[in-house]
C-alpha positions, -999 to 999 in steps of 0.1 A, spaced: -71 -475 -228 -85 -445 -245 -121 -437 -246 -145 -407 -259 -179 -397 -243 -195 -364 -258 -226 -354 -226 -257 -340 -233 -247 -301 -233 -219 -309 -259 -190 -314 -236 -164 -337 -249 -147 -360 -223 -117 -379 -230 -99 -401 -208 -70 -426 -209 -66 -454 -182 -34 -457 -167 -32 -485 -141 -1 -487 -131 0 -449 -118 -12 -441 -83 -21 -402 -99 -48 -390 -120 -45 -357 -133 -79 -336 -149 -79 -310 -174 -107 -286 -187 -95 -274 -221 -119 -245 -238 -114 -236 -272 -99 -200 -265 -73 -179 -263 -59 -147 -271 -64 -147 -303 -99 -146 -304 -98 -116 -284 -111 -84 -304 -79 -59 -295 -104 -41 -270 -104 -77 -252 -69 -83 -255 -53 -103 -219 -91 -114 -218 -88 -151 -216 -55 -151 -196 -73 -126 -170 -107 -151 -165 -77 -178 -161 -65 -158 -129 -101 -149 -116 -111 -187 -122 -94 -193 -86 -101 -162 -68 -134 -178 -50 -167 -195 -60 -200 -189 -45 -190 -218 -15 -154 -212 -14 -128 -183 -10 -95 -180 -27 -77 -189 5 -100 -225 13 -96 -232 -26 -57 -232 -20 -59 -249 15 -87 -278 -1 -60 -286 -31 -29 -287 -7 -54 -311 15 -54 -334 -9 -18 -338 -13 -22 -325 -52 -15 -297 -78 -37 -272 -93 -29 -248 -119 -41 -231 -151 -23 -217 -184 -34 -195 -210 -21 -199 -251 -28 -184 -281 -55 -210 -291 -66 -225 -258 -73 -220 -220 -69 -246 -195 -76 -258 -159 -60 -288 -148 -58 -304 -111 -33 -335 -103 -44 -359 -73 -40 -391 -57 -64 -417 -75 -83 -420 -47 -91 -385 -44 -103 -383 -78 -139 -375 -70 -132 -342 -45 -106 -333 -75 -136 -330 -101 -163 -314 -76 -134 -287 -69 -125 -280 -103 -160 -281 -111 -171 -254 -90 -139 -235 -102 -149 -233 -136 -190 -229 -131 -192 -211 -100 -163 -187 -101 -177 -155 -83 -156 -126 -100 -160 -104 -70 -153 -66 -81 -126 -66 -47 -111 -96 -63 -108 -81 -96 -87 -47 -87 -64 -69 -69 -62 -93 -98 -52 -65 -122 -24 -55 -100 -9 -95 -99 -12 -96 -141 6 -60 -144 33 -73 -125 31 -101 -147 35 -84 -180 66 -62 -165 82 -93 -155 82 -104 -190 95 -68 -199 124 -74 -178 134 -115 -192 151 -101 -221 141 -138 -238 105 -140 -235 104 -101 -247 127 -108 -277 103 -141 -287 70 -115 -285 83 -88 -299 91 -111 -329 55 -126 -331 43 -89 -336 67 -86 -361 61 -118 -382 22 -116 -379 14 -80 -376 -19 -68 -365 -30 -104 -369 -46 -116 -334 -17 -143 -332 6 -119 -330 -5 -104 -300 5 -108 -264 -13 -131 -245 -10 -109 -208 -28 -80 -232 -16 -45 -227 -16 -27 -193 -44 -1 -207 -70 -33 -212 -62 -47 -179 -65 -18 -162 -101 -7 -176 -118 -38 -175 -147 -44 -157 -166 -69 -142 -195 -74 -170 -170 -79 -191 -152 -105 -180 -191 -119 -180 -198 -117 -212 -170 -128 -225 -174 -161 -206 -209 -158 -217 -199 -157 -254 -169 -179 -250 -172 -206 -228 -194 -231 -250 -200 -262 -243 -190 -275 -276 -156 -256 -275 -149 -276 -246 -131 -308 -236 -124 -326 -203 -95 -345 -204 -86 -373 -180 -56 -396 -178 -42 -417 -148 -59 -444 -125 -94 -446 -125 -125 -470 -123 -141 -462 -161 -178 -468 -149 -177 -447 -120 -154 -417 -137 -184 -420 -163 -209 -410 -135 -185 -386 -122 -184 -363 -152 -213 -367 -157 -224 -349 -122 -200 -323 -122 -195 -314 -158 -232 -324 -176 -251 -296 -166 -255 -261 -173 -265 -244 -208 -264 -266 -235 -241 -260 -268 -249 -233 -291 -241 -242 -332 -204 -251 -335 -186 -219 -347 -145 -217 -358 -143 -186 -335 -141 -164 -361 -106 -172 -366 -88 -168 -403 -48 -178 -411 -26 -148 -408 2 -140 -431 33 -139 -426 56 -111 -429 99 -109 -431 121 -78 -425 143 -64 -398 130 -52 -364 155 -37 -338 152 -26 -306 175 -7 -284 177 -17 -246 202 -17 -221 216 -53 -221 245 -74 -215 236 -93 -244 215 -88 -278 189 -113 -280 178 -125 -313 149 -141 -333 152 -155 -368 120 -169 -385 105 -183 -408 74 -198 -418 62 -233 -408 32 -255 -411 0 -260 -391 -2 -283 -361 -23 -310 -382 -7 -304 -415 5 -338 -430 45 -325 -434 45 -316 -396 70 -348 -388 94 -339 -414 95 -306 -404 99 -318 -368 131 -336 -381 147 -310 -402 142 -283 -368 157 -309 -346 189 -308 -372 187 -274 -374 187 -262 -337 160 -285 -319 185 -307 -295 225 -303 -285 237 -324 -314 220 -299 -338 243 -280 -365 237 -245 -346 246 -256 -315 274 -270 -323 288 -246 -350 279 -218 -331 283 -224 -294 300 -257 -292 329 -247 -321 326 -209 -316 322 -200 -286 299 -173 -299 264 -178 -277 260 -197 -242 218 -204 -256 210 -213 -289 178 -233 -304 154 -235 -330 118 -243 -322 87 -253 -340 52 -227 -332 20 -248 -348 -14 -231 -347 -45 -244 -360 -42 -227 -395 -6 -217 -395 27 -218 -385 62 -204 -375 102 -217 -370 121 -197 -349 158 -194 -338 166 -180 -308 204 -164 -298 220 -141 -272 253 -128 -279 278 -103 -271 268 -70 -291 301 -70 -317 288 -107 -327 255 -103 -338 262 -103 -376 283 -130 -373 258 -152 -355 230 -137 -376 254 -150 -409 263 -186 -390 224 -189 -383 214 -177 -419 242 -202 -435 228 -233 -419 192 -225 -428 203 -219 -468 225 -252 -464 193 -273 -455 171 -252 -477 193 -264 -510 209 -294 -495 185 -307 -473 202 -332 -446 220 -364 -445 207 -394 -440 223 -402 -411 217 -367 -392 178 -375 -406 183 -411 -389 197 -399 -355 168 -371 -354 140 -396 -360 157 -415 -330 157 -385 -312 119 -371 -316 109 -412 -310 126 -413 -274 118 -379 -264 81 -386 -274 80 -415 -252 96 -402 -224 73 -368 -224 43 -389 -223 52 -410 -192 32 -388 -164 -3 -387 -160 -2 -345 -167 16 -353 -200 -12 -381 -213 -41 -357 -205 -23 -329 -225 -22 -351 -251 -60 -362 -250 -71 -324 -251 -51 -317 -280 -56 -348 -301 -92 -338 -300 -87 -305 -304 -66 -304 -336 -78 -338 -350 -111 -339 -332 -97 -378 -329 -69 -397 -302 -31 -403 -320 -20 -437 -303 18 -432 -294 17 -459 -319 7 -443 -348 29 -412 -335 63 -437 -336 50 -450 -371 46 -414 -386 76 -407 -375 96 -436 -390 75 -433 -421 96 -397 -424 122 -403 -452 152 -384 -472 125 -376 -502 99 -360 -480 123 -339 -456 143 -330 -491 108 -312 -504 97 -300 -472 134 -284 -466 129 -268 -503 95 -252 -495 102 -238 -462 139 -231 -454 138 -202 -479 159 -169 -465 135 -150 -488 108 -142 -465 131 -145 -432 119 -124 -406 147 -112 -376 138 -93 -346 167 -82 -322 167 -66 -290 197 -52 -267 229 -27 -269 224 -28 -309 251 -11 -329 232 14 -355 245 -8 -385 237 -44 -373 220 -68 -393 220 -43 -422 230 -70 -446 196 -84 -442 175 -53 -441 
């Protein structure tokens, strides 16, 4: 059962009952992420998400970790473009020492200067570890590509030069100018007594400064941008990125759009990877994934191949999109990938984490809950009509954008240049 309480400093807490799980999992979502950082702050928000657990005026990083392996639970945090989060997963019945301890996480964090140099040190390694997974490199380097100077288009980790001259104040202020109230959502799914969870939030999340006027953040839609980036490293493979542009996270074509990516590259019966792994042996990872942002949007493939292949999986990748782009799909590929998006939506929301993801979203983007109901509906309600007009207005090659990174020959890819 879903319910909404808004408390008294502007805090929005939604929670789903789940009875027959013995787990409870709780979220705190704030409305901020990197791309609200000015590019002096940028690897702000992620940074505060590391500091958040490195001790509180009545606890020490080491007792934080020992108190949440006590309990026989999971605590963790993750940083986005659009959002910061802080989630614990317990036992129902230690539900109440779960909310105290992320309580005093998120209000009482310390940010001891000692703490903070030794921080730094953990999120440079970080950012050279991302360096060094040829994958997650390719996929940023093409969101600085696509989107520009645009905040979206900027790592999350921030550069090594912000991290390394950041100071304690801040970090502060930041949080100061941040952290609202009403940019904030506690999210709650699992097995739990509603009266007393009621109380509960009430007492560990009610107090403090009450919400200043809503604001958007600041943030405006970014435009997107095509061409050719390449980027010479020393690689087994080349690693690739094709995109295009796609639609926002609420936008009312999002399920079609879900349907013609899962054709295109989104699952192992898709045309790419069958064409281009499964019939050509040209890639061992291919896939096409959907990016959806408050105001905007991206599709993206994704490829590693051996270096002499790239234009022909560039051309393989290109061909399928144009195919759907003046063709759309069939309606029996459109059938089997409405089956597809209905069972893995049902299956991804069957844990306690995956509900109070959910919850923080919903409210987020909609500022209202999406029964898995109405989800199933909206996606049956998807026919050959809509994905035939959506396919028209977004697989266009015209503004593709491709970003490549490995043992490049100096020619590749010129076709598209």
């Amino acid at each position: 059962m879903y319910r909404k309480l808004v408390l008294d400093n502007g805090v929005r807490v939604v929670t789903e009952r789940m009875p027959t799980l013995k787990s409870v999992t709780v979220g705190v979502w704030v409305n901020i992420g990197s791309r609200d950082e000015h590019p002096s702050q940028a690897g702000y928000s992620h940074f505060i998400e590391h500091m958040l657990f490195k001790g509180t005026r009545k606890r020490t990083s080491a007792e934080i970790s020992c108190e949440i392996d006590a309990l026989g639970g999971e605590m963790n945090a993750f940083t986005s473009r659009e959002t910061t989060t802080y989630y614990v997963k317990v036992l129902d019945q230690q539900l109440e020492r779960a909310l105290e301890l992320l309580s005093d996480l998120f209000h009482h964090s310390s940010f001891a200067p000692k703490e903070i140099e030794k921080e730094k040190q953990v999120v440079l390694e970080e950012i050279r570890m991302v360096q060094d997974d040829p994958e997650d490199l390719v996929q940023e380097l093409h969101m600085g590509q696509v989107l520009r100077r645009h905040p979206l288009g900027r790592s999350i980790l921030g550069r090594e030069k912000t991290i390394r001259g950041l100071r304690r104040q801040d970090l502060l202020h930041y949080i100061e100018t941040h952290y609202d109230p009403a940019q904030t959502v506690v999210s709650i799914a699992g097995n739990f007594e509603q009266a007393q969870l009621d109380r509960l939030v009430e007492r560990y999340f009610g107090k403090g400064r009450s919400a200043r006027a809503a604001h958007l953040n600041g943030r405006s839609a970014p435009d997107m941008h095509g061409g050719v980036l390449l980027k010479k490293k020393r690689l087994e493979q080349v690693h690739l990125c094709l995109g295009l542009k796609g639609v926002a996270a609420g936008h009312q074509d999002r399920y079609a759009l879900y349907a013609l990516n899962s054709v295109l590259g989104g699952s192992v019966s898709s045309r790419l990877f069958q064409e281009v792994r499964e019939r050509r042996g040209l890639v061992y990872s291919i896939y096409s994934f959907l990016s959806g942002y408050s105001d905007s949007g991206l599709i993206t493939v994704y490829a590693a191949t051996r270096p002499k292949e790239v234009d022909r999986v560039v051309d393989l990748v290109c061909r399928e999109i144009q195919q759907i782009g003046l063709k759309s799909v069939e309606e029996q590929e459109l059938e089997r990938a409405k089956t597809q998006m209905k069972g893995s939506l049902m299956l991804s929301l069957e844990s306690s984490h995956s509900r109070m993801s959910k919850l923080a979203k919903d409210e987020l983007t909609y500022g209202r809950h999406a029964s898995l109901e109405d989800m199933l509906a909206q996606i049956e309600c998807v026919n050959v009509e809509q994905v035939f007009n959506v396919a028209h207005q977004f697989f266009l090659l015209d503004s593709l954008a491709i970003t490549g990174l490995g043992p490049l020959a100096p020619r590749s890819v010129q076709a598209y240049r």
